[in-house]
PDB file of N, CA, C and O in Angstrom:
ATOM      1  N   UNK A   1      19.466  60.737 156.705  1.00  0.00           N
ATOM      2  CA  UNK A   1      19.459  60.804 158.162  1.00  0.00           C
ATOM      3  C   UNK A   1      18.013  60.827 158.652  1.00  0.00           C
ATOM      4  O   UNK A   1      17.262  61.790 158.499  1.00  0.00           O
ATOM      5  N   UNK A   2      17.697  59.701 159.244  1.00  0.00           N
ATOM      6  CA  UNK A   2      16.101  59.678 159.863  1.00  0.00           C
ATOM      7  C   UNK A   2      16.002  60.736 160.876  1.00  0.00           C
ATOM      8  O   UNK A   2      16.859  60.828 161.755  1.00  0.00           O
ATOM      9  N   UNK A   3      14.713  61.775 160.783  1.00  0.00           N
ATOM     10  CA  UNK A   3      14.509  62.318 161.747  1.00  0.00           C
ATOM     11  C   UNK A   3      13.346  61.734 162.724  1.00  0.00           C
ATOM     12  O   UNK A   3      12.254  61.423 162.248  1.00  0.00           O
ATOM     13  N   UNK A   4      13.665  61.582 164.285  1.00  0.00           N
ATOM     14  CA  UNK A   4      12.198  61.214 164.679  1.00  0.00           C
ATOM     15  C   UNK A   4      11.819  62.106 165.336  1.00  0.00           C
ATOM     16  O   UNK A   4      12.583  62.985 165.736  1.00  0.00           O
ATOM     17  N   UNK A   5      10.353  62.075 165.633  1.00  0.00           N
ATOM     18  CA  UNK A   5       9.737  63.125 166.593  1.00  0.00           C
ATOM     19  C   UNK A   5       9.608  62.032 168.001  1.00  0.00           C
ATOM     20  O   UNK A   5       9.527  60.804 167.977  1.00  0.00           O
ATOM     21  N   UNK A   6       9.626  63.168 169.476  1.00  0.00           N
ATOM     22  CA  UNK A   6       9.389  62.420 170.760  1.00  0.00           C
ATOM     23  C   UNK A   6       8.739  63.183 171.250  1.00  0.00           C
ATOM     24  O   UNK A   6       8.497  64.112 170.480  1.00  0.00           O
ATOM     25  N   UNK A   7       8.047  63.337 172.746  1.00  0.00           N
ATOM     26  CA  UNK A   7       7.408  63.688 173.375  1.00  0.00           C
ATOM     27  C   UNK A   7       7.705  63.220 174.694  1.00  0.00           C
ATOM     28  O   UNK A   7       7.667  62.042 175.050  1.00  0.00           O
ATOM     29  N   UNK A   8       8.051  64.371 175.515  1.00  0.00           N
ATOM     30  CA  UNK A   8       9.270  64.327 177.304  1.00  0.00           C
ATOM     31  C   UNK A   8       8.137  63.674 177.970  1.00  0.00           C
ATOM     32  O   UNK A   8       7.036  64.216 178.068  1.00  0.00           O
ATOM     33  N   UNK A   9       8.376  62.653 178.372  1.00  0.00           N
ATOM     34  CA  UNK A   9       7.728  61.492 179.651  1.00  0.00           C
ATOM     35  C   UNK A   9       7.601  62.688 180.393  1.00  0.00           C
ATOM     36  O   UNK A   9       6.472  63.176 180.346  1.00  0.00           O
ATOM     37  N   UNK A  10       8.583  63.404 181.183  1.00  0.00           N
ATOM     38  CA  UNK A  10       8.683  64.442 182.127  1.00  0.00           C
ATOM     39  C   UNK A  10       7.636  65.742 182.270  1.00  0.00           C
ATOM     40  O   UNK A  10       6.798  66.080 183.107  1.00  0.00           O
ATOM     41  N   UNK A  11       8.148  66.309 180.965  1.00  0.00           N
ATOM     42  CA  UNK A  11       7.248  67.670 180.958  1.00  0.00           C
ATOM     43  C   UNK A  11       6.546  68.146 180.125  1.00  0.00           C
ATOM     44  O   UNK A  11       6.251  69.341 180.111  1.00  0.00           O
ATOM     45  N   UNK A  12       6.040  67.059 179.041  1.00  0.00           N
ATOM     46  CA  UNK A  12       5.564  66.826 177.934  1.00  0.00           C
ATOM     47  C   UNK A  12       5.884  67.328 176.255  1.00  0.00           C
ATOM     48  O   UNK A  12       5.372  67.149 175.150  1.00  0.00           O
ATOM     49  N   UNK A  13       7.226  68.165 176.924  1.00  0.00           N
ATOM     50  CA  UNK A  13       7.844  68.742 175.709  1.00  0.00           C
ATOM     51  C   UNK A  13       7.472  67.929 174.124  1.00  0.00           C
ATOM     52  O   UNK A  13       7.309  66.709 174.148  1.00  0.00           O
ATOM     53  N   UNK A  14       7.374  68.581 172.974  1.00  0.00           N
ATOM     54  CA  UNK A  14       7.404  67.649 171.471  1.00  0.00           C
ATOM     55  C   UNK A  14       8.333  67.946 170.892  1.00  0.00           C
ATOM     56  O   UNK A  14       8.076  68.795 170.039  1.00  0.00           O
ATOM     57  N   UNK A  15       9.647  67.565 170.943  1.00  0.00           N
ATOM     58  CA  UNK A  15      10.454  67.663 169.845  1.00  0.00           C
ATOM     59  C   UNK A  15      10.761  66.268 168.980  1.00  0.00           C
ATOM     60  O   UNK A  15      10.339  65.113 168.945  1.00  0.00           O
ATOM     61  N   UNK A  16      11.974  67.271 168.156  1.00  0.00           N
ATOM     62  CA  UNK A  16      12.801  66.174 166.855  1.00  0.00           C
ATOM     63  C   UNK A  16      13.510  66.305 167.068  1.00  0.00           C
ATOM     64  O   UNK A  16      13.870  67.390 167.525  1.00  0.00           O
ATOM     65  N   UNK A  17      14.561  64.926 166.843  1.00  0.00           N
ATOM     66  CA  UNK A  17      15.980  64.433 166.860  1.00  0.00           C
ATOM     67  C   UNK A  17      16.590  63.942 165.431  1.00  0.00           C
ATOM     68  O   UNK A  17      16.018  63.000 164.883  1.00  0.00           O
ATOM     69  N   UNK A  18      17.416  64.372 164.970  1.00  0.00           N
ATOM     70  CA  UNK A  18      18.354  63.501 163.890  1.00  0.00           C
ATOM     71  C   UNK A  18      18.901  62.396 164.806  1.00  0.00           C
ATOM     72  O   UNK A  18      19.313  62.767 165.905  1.00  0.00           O
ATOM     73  N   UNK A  19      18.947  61.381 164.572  1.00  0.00           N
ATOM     74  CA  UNK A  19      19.849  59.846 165.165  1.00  0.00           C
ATOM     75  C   UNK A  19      20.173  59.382 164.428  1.00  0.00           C
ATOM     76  O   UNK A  19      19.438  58.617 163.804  1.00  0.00           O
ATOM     77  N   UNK A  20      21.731  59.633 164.020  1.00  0.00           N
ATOM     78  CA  UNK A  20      22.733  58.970 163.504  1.00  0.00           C
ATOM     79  C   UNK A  20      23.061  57.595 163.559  1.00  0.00           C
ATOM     80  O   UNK A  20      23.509  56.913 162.637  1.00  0.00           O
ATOM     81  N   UNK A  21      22.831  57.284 164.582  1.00  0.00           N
ATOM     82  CA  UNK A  21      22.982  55.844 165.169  1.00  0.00           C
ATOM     83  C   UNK A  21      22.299  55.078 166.674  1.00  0.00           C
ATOM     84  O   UNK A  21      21.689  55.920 167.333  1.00  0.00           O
ATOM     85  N   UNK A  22      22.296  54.157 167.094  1.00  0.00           N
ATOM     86  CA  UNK A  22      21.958  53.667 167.790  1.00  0.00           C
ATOM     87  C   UNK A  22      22.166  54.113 169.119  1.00  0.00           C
ATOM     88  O   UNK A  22      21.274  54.014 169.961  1.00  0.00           O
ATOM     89  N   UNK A  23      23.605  54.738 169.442  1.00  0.00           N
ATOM     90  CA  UNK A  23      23.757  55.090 170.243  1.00  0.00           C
ATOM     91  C   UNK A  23      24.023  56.494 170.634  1.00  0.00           C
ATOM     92  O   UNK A  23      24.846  56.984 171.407  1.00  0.00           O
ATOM     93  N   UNK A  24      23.156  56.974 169.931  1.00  0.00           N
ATOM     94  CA  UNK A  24      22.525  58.572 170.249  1.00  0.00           C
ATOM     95  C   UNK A  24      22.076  58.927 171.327  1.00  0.00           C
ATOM     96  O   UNK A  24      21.255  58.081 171.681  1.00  0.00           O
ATOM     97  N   UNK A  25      22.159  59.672 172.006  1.00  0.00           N
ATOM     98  CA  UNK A  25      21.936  60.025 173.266  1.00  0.00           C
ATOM     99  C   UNK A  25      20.534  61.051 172.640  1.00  0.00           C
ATOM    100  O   UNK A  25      20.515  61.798 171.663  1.00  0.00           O
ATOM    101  N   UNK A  26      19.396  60.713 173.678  1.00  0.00           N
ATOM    102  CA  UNK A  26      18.019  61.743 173.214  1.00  0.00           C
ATOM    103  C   UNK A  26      17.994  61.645 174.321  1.00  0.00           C
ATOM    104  O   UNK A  26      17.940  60.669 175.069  1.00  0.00           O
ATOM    105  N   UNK A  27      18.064  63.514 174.603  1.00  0.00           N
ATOM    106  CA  UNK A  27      17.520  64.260 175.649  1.00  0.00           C
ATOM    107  C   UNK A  27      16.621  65.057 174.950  1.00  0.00           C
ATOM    108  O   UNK A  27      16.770  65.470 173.800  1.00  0.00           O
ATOM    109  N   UNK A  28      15.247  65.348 176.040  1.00  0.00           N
ATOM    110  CA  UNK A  28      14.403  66.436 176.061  1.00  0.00           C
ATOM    111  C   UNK A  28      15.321  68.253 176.166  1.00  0.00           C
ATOM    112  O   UNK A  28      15.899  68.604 177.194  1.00  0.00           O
ATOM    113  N   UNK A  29      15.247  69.142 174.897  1.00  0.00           N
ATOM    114  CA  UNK A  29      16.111  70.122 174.889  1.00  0.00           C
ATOM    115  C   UNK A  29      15.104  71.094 176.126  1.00  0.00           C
ATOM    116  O   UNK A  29      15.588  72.086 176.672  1.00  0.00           O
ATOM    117  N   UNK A  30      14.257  70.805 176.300  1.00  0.00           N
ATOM    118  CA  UNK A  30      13.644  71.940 177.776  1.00  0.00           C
ATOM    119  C   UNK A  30      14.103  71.623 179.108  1.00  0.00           C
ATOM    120  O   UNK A  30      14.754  72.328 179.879  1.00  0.00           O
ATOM    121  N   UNK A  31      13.617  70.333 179.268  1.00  0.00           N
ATOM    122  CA  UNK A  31      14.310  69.588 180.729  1.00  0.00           C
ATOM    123  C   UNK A  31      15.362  68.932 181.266  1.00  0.00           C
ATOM    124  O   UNK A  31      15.746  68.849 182.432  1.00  0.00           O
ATOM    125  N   UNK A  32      15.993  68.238 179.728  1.00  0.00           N
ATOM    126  CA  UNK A  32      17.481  67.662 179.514  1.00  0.00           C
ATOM    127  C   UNK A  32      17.080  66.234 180.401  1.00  0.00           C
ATOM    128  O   UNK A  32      17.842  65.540 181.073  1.00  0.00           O
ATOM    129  N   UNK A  33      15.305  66.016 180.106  1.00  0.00           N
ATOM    130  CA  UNK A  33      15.337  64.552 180.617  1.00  0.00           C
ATOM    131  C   UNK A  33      15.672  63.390 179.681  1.00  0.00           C
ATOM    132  O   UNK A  33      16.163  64.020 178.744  1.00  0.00           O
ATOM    133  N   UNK A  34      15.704  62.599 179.462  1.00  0.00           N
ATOM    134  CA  UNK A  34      16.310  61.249 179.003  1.00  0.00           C
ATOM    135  C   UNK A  34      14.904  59.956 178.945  1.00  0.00           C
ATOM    136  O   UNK A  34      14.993  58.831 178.452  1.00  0.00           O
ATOM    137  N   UNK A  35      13.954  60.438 179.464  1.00  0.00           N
ATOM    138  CA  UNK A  35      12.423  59.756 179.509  1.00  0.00           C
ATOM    139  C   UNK A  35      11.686  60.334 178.238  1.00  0.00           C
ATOM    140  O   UNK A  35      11.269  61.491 178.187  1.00  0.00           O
ATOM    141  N   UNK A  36      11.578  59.503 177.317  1.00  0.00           N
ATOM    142  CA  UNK A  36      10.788  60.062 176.508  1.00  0.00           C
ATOM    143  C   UNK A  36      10.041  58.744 175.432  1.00  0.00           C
ATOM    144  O   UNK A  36      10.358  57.571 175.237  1.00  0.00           O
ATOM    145  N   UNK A  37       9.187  59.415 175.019  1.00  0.00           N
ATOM    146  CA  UNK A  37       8.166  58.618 173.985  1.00  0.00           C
ATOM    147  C   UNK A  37       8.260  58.581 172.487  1.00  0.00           C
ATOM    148  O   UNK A  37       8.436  59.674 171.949  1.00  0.00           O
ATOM    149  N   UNK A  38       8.192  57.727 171.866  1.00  0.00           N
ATOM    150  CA  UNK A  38       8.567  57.874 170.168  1.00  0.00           C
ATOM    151  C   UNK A  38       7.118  58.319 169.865  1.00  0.00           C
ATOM    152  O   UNK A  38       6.097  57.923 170.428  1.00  0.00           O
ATOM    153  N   UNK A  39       7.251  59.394 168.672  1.00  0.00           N
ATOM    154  CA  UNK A  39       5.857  59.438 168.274  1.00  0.00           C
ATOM    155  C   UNK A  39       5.312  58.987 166.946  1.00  0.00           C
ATOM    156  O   UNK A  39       6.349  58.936 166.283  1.00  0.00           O
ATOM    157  N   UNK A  40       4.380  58.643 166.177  1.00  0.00           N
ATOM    158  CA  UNK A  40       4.391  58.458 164.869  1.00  0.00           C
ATOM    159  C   UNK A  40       4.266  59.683 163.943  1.00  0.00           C
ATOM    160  O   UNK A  40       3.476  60.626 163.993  1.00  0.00           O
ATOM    161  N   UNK A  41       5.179  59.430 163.156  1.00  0.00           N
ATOM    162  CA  UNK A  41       5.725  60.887 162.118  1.00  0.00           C
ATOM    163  C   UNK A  41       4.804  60.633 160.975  1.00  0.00           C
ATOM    164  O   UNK A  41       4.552  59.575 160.400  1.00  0.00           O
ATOM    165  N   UNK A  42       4.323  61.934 160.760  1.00  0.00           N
ATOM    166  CA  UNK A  42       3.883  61.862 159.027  1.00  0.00           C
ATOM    167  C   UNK A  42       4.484  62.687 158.330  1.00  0.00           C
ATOM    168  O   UNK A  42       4.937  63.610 159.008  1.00  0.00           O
ATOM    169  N   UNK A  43       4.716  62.768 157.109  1.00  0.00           N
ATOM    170  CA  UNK A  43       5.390  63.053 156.587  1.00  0.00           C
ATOM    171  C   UNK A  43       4.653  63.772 155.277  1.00  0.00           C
ATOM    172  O   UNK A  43       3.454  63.496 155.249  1.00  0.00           O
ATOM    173  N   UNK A  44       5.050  64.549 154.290  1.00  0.00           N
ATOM    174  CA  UNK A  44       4.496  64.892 153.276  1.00  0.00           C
ATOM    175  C   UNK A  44       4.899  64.479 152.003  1.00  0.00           C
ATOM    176  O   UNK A  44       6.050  64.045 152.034  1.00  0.00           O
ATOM    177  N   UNK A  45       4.429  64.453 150.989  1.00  0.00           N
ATOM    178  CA  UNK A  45       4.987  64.167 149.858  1.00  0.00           C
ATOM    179  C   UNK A  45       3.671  64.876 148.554  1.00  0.00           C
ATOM    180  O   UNK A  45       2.457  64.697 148.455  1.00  0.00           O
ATOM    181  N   UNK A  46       4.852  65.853 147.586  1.00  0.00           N
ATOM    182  CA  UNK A  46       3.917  66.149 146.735  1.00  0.00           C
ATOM    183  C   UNK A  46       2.832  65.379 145.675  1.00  0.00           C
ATOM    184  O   UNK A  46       3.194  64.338 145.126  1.00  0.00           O
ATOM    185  N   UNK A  47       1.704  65.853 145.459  1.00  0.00           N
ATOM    186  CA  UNK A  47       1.084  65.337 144.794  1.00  0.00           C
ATOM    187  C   UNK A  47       1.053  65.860 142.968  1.00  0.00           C
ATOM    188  O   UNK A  47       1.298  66.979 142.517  1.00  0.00           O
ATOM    189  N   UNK A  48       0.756  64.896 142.394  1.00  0.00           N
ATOM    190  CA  UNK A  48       0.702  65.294 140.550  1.00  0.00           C
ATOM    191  C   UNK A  48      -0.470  66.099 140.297  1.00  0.00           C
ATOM    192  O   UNK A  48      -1.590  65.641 140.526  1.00  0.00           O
ATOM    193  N   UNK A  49      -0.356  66.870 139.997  1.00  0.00           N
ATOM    194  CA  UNK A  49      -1.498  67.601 139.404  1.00  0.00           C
ATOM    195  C   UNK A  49      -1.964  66.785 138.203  1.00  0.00           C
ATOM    196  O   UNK A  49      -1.110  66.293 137.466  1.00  0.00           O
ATOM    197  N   UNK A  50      -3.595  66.562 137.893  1.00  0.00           N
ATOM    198  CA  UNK A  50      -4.139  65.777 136.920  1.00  0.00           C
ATOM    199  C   UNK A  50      -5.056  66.281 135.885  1.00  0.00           C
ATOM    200  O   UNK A  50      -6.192  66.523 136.292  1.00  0.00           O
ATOM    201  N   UNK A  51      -4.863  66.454 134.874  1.00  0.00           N
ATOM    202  CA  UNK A  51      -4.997  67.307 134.183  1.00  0.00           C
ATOM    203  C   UNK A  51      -6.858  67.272 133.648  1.00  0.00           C
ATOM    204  O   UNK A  51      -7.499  66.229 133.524  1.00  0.00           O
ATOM    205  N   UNK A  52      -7.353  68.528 133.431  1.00  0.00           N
ATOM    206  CA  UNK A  52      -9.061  68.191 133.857  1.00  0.00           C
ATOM    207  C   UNK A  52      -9.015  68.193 132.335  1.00  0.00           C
ATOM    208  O   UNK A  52      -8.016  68.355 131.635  1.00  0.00           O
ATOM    209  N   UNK A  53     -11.134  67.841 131.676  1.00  0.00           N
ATOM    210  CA  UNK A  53     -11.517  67.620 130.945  1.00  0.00           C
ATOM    211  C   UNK A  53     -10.611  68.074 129.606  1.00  0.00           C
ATOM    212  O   UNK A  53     -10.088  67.442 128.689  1.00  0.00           O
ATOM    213  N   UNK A  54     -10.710  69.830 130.049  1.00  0.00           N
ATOM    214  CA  UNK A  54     -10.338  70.766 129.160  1.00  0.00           C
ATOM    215  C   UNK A  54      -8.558  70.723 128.511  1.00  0.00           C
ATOM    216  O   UNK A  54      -8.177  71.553 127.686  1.00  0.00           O
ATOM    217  N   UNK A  55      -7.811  69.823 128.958  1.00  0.00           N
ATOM    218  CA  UNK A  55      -6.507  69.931 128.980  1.00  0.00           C
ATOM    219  C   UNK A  55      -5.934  70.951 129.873  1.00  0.00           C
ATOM    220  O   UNK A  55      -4.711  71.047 129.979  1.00  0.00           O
ATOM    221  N   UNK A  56      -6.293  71.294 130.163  1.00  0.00           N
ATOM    222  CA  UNK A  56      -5.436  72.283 131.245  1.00  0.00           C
ATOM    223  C   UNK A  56      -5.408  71.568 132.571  1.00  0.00           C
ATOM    224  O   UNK A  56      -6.156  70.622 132.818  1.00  0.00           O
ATOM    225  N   UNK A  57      -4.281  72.181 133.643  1.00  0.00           N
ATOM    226  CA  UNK A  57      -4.487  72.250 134.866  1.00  0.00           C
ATOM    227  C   UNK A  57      -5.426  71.848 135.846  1.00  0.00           C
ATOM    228  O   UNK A  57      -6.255  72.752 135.746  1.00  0.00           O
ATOM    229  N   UNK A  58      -5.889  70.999 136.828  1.00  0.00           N
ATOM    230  CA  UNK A  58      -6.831  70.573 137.312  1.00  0.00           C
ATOM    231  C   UNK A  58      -6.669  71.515 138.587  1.00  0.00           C
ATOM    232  O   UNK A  58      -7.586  71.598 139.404  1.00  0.00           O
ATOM    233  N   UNK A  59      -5.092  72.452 138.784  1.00  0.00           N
ATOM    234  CA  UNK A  59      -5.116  72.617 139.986  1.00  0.00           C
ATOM    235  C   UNK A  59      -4.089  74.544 139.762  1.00  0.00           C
ATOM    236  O   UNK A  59      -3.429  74.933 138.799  1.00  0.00           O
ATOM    237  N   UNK A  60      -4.233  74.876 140.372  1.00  0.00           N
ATOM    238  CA  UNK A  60      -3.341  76.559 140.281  1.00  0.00           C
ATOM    239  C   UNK A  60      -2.198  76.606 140.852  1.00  0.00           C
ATOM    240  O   UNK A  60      -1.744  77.736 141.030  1.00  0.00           O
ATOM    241  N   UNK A  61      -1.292  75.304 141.363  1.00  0.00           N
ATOM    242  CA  UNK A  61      -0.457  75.450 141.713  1.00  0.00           C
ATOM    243  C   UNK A  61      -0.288  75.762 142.741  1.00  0.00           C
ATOM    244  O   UNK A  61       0.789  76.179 143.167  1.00  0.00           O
ATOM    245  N   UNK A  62      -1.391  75.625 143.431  1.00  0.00           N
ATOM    246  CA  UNK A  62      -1.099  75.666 144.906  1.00  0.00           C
ATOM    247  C   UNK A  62      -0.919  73.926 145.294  1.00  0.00           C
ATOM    248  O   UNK A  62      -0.824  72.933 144.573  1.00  0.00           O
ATOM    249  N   UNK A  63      -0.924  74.110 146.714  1.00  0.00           N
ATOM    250  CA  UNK A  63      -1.150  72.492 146.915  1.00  0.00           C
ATOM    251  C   UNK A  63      -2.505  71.607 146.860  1.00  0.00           C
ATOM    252  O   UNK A  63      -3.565  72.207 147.031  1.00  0.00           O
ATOM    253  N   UNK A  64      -2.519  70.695 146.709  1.00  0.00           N
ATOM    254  CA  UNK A  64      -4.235  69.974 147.205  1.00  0.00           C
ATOM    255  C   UNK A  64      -4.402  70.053 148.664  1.00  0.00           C
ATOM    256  O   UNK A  64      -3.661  70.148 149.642  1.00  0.00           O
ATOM    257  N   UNK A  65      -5.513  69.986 148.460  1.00  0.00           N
ATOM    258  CA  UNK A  65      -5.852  70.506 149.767  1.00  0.00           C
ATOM    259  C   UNK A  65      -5.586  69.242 151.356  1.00  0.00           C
ATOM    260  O   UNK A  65      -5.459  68.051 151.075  1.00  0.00           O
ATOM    261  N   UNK A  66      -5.551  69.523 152.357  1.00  0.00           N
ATOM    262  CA  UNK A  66      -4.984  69.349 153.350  1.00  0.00           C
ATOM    263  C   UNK A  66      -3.786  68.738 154.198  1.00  0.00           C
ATOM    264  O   UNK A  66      -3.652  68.054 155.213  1.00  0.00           O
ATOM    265  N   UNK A  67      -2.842  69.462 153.061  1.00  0.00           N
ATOM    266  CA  UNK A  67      -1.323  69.842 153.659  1.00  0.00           C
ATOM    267  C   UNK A  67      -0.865  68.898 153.850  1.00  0.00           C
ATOM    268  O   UNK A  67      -0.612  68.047 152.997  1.00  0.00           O
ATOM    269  N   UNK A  68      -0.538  68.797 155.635  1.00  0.00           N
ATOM    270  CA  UNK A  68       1.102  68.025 155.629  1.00  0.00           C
ATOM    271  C   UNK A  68       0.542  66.754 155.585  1.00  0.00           C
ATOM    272  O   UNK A  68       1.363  65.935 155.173  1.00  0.00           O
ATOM    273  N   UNK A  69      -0.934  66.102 155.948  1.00  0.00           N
ATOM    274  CA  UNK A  69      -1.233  64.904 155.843  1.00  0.00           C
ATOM    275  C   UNK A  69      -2.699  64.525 154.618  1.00  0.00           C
ATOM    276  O   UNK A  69      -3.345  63.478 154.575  1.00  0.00           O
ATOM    277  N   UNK A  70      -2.805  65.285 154.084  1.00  0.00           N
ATOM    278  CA  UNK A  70      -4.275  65.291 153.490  1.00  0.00           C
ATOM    279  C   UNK A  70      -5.373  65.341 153.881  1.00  0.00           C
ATOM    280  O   UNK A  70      -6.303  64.676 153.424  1.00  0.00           O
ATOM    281  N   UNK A  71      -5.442  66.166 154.822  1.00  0.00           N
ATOM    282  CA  UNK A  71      -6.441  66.293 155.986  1.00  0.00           C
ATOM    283  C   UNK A  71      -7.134  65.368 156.394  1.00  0.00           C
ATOM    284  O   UNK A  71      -8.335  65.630 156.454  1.00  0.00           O
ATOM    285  N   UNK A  72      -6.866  64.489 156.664  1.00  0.00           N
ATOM    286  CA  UNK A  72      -7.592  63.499 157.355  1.00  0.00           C
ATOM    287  C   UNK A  72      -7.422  63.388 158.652  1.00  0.00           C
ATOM    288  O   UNK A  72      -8.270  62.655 159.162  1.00  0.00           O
ATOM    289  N   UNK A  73      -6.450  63.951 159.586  1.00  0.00           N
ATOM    290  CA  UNK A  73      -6.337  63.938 160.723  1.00  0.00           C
ATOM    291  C   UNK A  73      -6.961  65.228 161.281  1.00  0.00           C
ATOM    292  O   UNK A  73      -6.986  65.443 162.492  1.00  0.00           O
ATOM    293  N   UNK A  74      -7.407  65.985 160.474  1.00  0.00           N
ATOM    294  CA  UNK A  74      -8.184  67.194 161.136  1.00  0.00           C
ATOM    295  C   UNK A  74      -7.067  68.708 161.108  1.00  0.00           C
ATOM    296  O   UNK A  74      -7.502  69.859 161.164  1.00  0.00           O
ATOM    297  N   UNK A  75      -5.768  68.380 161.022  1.00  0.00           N
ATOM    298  CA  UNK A  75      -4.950  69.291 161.097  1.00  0.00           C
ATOM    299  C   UNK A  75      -5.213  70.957 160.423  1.00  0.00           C
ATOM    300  O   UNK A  75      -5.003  72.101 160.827  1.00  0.00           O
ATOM    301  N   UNK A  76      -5.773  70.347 159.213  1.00  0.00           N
ATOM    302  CA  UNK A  76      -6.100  71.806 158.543  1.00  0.00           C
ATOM    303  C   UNK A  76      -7.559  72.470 159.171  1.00  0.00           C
ATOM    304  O   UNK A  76      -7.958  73.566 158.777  1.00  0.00           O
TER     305      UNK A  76
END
């Protein structure tokens, strides 16, 4: 089930919608307007840890660093 993100023409609300289909009705859940903007979604996906010189771990199991997009958008 694709989720998209929008943003209310109206009152600038940011939400997400599941749309099942085409003929989904997307309202803004603050204003219940029907004007709204698609936004571009990013998304995450884990990365492989690569293993350093020593054979071990390159990384502690946390994540690499900058999250939901790899920081390139400044987010972190």
């Amino acid at each position: 089930m694709p989720i998209f993100e929008y943003v209310c023409d109206d009152c600038g609300e940011r939400y997400e919608q599941i749309v099942l289909s085409k003929s989904t009705k997307i309202t803004c859940p603050k204003c219940d307007s029907g004007q709204h903007t698609v936004q571009l979604s990013v998304f995450a996906a884990p990365s492989n840890a690569t293993k350093a010189s020593n054979g071990g771990s390159s990384t502690s199991g946390a994540p690499s660093g900058g999250g939901c997009c790899g920081g390139a958008c400044g987010c972190q």
